[in-house]
N, C-alpha and C positions, 0 to 999 in steps of 0.2 A: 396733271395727268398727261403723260403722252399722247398724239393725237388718236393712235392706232388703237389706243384703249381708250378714247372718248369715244369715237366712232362704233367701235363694239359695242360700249356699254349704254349708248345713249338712247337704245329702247326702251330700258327700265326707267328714264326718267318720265313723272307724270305729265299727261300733254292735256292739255286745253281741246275740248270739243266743245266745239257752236253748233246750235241747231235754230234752222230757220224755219218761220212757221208762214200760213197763213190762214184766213176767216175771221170771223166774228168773235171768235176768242181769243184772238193770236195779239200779244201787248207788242213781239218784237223778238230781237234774238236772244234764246236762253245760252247758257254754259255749265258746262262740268269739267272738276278735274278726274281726268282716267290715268289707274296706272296699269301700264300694260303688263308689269310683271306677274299682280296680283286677279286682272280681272275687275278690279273696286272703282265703280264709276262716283265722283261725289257730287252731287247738283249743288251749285252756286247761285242759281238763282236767273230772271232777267238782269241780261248784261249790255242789253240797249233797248233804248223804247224806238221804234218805227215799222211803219206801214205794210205790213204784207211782205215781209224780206223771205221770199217763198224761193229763194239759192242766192246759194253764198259763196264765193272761192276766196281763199287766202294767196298773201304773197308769197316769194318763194321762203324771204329772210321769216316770214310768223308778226310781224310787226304790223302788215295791213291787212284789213278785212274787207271785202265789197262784197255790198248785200245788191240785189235787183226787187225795186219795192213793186211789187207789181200788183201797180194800178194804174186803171183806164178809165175814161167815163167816156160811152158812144161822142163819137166828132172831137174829141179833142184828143192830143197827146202830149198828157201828163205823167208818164209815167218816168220812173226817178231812177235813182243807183246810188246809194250811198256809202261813202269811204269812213273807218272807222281806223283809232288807232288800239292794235290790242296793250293790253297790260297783263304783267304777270298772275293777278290776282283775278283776274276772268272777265275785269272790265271792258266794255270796251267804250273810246270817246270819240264822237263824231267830229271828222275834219271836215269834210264838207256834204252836200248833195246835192246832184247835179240833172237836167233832163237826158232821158235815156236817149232820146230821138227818134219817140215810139210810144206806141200805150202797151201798156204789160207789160214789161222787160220780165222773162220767164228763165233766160241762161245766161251765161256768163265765162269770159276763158281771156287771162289774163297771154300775153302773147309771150316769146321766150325770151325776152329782155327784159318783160316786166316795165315796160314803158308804153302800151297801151291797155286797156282792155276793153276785151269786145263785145257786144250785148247783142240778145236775140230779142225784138220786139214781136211778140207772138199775134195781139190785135194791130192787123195792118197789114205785116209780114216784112218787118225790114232789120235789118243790120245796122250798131253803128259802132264807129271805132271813137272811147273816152281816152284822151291822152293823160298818162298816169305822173304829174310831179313827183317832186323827186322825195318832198316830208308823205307822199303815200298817196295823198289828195288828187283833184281828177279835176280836169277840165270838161268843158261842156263838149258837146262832141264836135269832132273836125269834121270826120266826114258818116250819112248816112248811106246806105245803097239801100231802094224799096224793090222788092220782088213786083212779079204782075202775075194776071191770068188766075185759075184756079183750077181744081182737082179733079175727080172721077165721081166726089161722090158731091150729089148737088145737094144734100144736108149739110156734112160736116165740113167741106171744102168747098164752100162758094167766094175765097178767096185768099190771098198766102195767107201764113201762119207760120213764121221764123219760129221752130223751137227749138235747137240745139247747135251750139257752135263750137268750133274749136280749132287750134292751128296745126298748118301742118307740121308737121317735125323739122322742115325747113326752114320754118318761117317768114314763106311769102305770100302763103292765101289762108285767106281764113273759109274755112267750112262750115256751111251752114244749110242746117235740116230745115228744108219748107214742109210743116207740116199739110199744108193746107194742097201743097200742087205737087208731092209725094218725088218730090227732088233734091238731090241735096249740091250745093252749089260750091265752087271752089272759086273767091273775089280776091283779085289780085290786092296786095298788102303787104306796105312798107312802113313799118314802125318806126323810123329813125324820122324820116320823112311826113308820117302822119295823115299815108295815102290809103284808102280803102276803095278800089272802082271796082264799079259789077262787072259779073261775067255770066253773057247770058247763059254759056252752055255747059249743061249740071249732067248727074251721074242718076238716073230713075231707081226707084224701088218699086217695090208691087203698087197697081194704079189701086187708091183706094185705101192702100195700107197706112196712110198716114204718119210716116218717117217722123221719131220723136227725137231722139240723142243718138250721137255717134262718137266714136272715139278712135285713137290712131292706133298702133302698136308701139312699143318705144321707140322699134329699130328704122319705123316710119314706113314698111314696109305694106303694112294692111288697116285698114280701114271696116270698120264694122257698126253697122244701125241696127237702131231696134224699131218697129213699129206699134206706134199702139194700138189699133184696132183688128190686125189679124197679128200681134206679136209675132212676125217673120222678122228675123235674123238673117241678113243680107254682109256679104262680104265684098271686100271691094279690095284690089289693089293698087296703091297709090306709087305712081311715078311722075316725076319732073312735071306737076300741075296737074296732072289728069288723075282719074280713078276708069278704073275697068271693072265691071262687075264679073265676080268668077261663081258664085252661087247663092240661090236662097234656099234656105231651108224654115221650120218651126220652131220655135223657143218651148214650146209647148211639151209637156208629156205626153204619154199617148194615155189616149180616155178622154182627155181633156173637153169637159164640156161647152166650156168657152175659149173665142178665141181672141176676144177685147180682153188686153192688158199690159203688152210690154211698157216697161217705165226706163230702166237707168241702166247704164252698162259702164264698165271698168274692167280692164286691162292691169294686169299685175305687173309688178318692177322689172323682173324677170322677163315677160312677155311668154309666156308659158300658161297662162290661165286667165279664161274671161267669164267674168260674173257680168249676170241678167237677172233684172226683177222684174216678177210678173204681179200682176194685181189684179183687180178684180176677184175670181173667182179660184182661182190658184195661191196666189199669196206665197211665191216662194222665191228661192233664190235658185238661179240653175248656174253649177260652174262648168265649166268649156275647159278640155283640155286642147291647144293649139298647135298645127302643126308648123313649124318655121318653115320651112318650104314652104309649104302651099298656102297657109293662111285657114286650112280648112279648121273648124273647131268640132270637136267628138264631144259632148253633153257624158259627163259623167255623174253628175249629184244634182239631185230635185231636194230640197231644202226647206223648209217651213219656214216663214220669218216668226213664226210666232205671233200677228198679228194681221192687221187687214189695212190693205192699200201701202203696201210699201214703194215709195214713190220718189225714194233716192236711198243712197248707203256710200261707204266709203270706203277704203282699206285705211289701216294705220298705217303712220312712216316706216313700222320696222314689217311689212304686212301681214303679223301676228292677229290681229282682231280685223274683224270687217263688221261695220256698225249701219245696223239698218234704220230708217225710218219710217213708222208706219203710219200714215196719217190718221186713219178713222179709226184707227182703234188707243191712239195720241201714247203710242209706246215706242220706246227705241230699245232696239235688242241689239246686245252683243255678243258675237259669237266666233270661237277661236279657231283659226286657219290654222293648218297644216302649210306651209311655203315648199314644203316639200313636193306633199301630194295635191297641192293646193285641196283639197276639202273642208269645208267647215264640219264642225262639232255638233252634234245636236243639241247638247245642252248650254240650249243659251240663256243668257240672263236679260233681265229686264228691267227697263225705268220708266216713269209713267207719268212724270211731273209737268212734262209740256202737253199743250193741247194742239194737236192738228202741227205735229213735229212735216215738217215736208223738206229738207236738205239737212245732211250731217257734213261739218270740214274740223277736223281734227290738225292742230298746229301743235309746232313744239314751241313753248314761251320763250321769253330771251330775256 
């Protein structure tokens, strides 16, 4: 087939979704085959047995998995990351696993070479860079950087809390959301080299609001967090290492009775639409139309996930379906975007076979 009609046609072929769990009932990561043509998700089954793999990102080729097994026991850090190799048939096989360089490893953001990946250790509050071999597999970490100090609020921030990371579209620093001291940091990082050094001086969100995940724009251009305790939606524009904050606004509808909830945010291929999951008391998905100049986002669809605690989701490769995870109510909903208007459909479909589903990463097999 010609490539111009592979590349066309290669929505329609079925892709492999992993869903990572975690608690008491969680054995490890499940799989399905989805085909985006039809909507028809088909469960597979557990497709690896381990610990709390509560997010996951894939490589860019579909071939590697890493999971962040997130577990802690007070004073020690134990906490893991481990590399898996996928198989066409939804397996997947353990290459190695490795210490995260932290207790909790809660996030994950492979760099744009695909020869590091970086972890958020959320008990502690630190960062560290796993150098990625070249069969998928991971080295122990080269370098860690630990935050200091703590927050505004002397319950939930009496100390960092690393929860979200990610690089810049440069790729020379990795960003990382301190939940705990409501910062989010830009550490210098060189991948070839295998270099990650702190940097003391971060970009603030709301004092209190507890900065959960953030993410870039394609064009590299803007920078956006979510919070989860007052879910404010903060913008930021990013240039040559630095972020500028230009507004904060609500993630929130209006009415809204609560304002604990922001979870997960994603940036469309395009860079024309940004989806937000709210939890708790809301349970929905809000999409953002974006302005390219300014960065500003206009809220256009408050969305139902169908469920309760959705506490990650994903687009497809061809951004046709956006796949939620809801964890307490142990449902993944699918529901079909418009790329046009970027909106979701309301009628979305449901699967219910994982328990305490918490990350979806959708690969195309090889």
């Amino acid at each position: 087939m010609p490539a111009h009609l592979e590349a066309r046609n290669s929505h329609k072929r079925p892709l492999l979704v992993f869903v990572g769990t975690m608690g008491v009932n969680a054995q490890g990561i499940y799989a399905y085959r989805f085909n985006p043509a039809t909507g028809q998700a088909t469960f597979l089954g557990l497709a690896a047995v381990t610990p709390n793999p509560s997010f996951l990102v894939a490589s860019r080729d579909g071939r590697s998995l890493y999971a962040a097994n997130e577990i802690g026991i007070r004073g020690r850090e134990v906490g893991r990351v481990s590399a898996f190799r996928v198989s066409a048939d939804g397996k997947l096989t353990l290459i190695d696993s490795v210490a995260s360089g932290g207790a909790n490893p809660c996030d994950l953001a492979l760099d744009h070479s695909g020869g590091a990946l970086l972890v958020a250790n959320c008990a502690g509050g630190s960062v560290a860079l796993l150098p990625v071999r070249p069969d998928g597999g991971l080295d122990e970490p080269a370098a860690v950087v630990q935050h200091q100090a703590h927050g505004a609020d002397p319950l939930r921030q009496r100390s960092p809390y690393a929860h979200g990371v990610a690089i810049t579209p440069d790729n020379h620093f990795v960003a990382v959301a301190d939940f705990g001291l409501d910062q989010i940091f830009l550490h210098p990082f060189d991948s070839s080299r295998r270099i990650l050094r702190e940097n003391t001086s971060a970009a603030a969100v709301v004092p209190g609001g507890a900065v959960r995940h953030i993410v870039f724009t394609p064009n590299g251009s803007f920078l956006y967090a979510i919070d989860e305790v007052d879910s404010a939606l903060t913008v930021f524009r990013y240039r040559d290492g630095g972020l500028r904050k230009l507004e904060t606004l609500s993630a929130l509808p209006r009415g809204a009775t609560t304002k604990r909830g922001g979870s997960e945010l994603v940036v469309d291929r395009s860079g024309r639409f940004l989806y937000v999951s709210i939890r708790g008391d809301e349970n929905k998905i809000v999409v953002y139309h974006l302005n390219q100049r300014t960065g500003h986002p206009t809220p256009i669809q408050f969305v139902s996930t169908e469920g309760i605690m959705p506490r990650h989701f994903a687009l497809s490769p061809d951004g046709v379906w956006l796949v939620v995870a809801n964890q307490n109510s142990h449902s993944i909903v699918w529901m079909r975007r418009d790329s046009q208007s970027g909106r979701l459909a309301a009628n979305a479909q449901r699967s219910e076979q994982v328990n305490s589903p918490t990350c979806i990463v959708l690969v195309n097999p090889r």
